[in-house]
C-alpha positions, 0 to 999 in steps of 0.5 A: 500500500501507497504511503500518503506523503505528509504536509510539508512544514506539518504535522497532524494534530495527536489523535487527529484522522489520518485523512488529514495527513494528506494535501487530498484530505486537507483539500477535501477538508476545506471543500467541505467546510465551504459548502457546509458554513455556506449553505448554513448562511444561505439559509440565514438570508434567503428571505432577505430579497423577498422581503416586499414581496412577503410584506404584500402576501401576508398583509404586513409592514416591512418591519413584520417581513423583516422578522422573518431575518432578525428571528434568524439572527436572534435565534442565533445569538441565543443558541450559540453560548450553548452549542459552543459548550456542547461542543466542547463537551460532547463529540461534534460530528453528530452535533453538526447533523442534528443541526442540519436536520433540525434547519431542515426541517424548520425550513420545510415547514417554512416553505410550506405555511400560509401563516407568517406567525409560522414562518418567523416562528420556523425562522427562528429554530433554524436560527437557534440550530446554525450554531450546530452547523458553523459554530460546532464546525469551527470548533471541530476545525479548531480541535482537529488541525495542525497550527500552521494549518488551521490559518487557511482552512479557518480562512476558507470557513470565514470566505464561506460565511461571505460566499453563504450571505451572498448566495442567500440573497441571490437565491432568494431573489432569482428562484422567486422571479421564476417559481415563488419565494417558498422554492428558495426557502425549500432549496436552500434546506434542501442543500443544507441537508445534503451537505450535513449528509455528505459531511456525517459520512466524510468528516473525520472523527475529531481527536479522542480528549478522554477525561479532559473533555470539556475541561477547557477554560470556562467562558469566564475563563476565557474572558479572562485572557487578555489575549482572547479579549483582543481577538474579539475586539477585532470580531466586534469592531470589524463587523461593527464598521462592515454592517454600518457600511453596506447598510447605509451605503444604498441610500447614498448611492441612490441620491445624487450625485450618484442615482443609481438604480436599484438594480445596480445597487444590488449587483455592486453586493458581487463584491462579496465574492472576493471573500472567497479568494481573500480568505484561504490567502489571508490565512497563508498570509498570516502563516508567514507575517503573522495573525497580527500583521494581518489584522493590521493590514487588512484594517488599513485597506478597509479604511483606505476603501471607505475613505474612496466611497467619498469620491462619489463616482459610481467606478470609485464605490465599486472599487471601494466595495471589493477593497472593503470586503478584502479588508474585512474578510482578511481581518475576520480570517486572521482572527477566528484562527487567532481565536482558535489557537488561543482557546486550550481545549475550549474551542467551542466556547471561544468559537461561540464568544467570538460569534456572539461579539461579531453579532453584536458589533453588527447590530450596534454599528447598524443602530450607532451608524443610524444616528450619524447617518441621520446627523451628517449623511454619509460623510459623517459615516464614513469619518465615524468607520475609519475611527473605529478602525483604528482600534483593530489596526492598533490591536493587530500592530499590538499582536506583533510585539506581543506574539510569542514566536517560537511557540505561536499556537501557545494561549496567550494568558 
């Protein structure tokens, strides 16, 4: 029999699946982890460019069609404290299956009621299961990995959620144009099932911990560490400005000097595509500079791209978007393996706080960003997202003098 060549430069985690041992098993790895944290995240916007339509066929105002996104997005806040200590407790293979069922069949009853109270209500088990999916799998990432390889493939998971959020809204939008919004609700189920099915047949058992099991640093333990403390400034503070920016930049775009169109607002979200490109490099990037460098660097380009929007020119804004998503998505990349590495056996609560704090920083950057908005148009949005950057970019330049290279997958305390 073949002896599988190893990594170069790596070694596999003890007790971590032979499969992995290989560039095939890494590959096959990182293939599965895009398709299973993007069909979880498709679901969690597919409603999102239906959402007039669903307001005219129940009868509703926008903000009751709204619910049918923000119960997802609470589910979620809500359930992933508990699933990341599950994860942390129990093996999470058979987690990340009960989850993609569960989001399954809640978003089969969704596609099939006549009853918007049911839809939200249906909405919102899926969102309080897809902590099942992502969360659990990052801790899975996290406890099964080698050091200098958890960078990329937690660099794939991060281009994933993009791929995931951009691939829900067109979903959405395009199936209703042909058949009816109830068929993208139900395909995007669909492929979350067949995905966790795929992934409870192919995902490698994660390393046995024996009595150890769940024994990691607690949440308050965590919390503890200035080290796991910095990382998730950067999940709150990055989020905060990336959700200020593109839900407010719309409303600029359409007012003069601009005037675009609906329609050329919604193709500029391609943007998001980059994601997928910048993840997987960000992580190799921070293999070779450092997760601190990263972080900085990526603060800096998603300054300097907000800084552009200010040109006002329909070709500057677009430039502007991709920049900004490079930016984000190599600092979110660049963090979550941080988070990781840091976490001593309790990846799935450090998964779960970086999580919470991401959520958190999007929705007090959308409410913050509201009133600056309203005080001093997009001028004043834009002055406001570069202030806050710097705390990241500070934060990251801080990770360079405070890193410990030579050992880099030790917890910082």
């Amino acid at each position: 029999m073949a002896h599988k060549r190893p990594i170069t430069g790596a070694s596999p985690t003890p007790g971590a699946p032979q499969d992995l041992a290989s560039e095939g098993g890494y590959w096959g790895l990182q293939l599965l982890v895009v398709a299973l944290v993007a069909a979880a995240f498709t679901n969690m916007y597919v409603t999102q460019p239906v959402l007039p339509v669903l307001a005219v066929e129940f009868g509703v105002d926008s903000a009751a069609a709204s619910l049918t996104v923000s119960a997802v997005v609470l589910g979620i806040a809500l359930s992933t404290l508990p699933f990341g200590e599950l994860a942390d407790r129990f093996p999470i293979r058979p987690i990340i299956v009960a989850g993609g069922a569960v989001v399954f069949l809640a978003g089969l009853l969704g596609s099939l009621t006549g009853s918007l109270s049911i839809l939200i209500g249906a909405r919102f088990v899926q969102g309080l299961f897809i902590p099942a999916v992502s969360a659990c799998l990052a801790a899975y990432l996290g406890k099964t990995l080698p050091a200098n390889r958890l960078n990329v493939v937690m660099g794939a998971y991060v281009a994933a959620t993009g791929v995931g959020g951009l691939g829900g809204r067109l979903l959405g939008g395009w199936i209703h144009e042909v058949l009816n919004w109830r068929y993208g609700v139900l395909a995007a189920s669909v492929v979350l099932l067949t995905v966790t099915l795929v992934a409870a047949r192919w995902l490698p058992a994660a390393p046995r911990r024996g009595r150890d099991q769940g024994r990691g640093p607690s949440y308050l333990g965590l919390l503890s560490r200035w080290g796991v403390i910095r990382v998730l400034v950067v999940s709150f503070t990055s989020f905060f400005v990336f959700s200020s920016v593109f839900n407010y930049l719309p409303f600029f775009m359409a007012a003069p000097p601009i005037n675009a169109s609906n329609a050329v607002i919604t193709s500029l979200y391609l943007s998001y595509i980059i994601g997928f490109v910048i993840g997987p490099l960000s992580g190799r990037l921070s293999n070779r500079l450092g997760n601190g460098v990263t972080i900085a660097l990526g603060a800096l380009i998603f300054a300097a791209s907000v800084l552009l929007t200010l040109v006002a020119q329909l070709w500057a804004v677009a430039i502007s978007l991709v920049g900004a998503c490079g930016g984000f998505f190599a600092m979110h990349a660049a963090a979550v393996g941080l988070v990781n590495r840091r976490s001593e056996g309790s990846q799935g609560r450090a998964n779960s706080l970086y999580v919470l704090s991401y959520y958190l920083g999007g929705s007090a950057g959308i409410t913050l960003s509201g009133f600056v908005y309203q005080w001093g148009g997009w001028t004043a949005v834009v002055v406001f997202a570069v202030a806050v950057l710097v705390v990241p970019c500070l934060v990251g330049l801080g990770e360079v003098f405070l890193a410990r290279p030579k050992d880099p997958g030790r917890p910082d305390h």
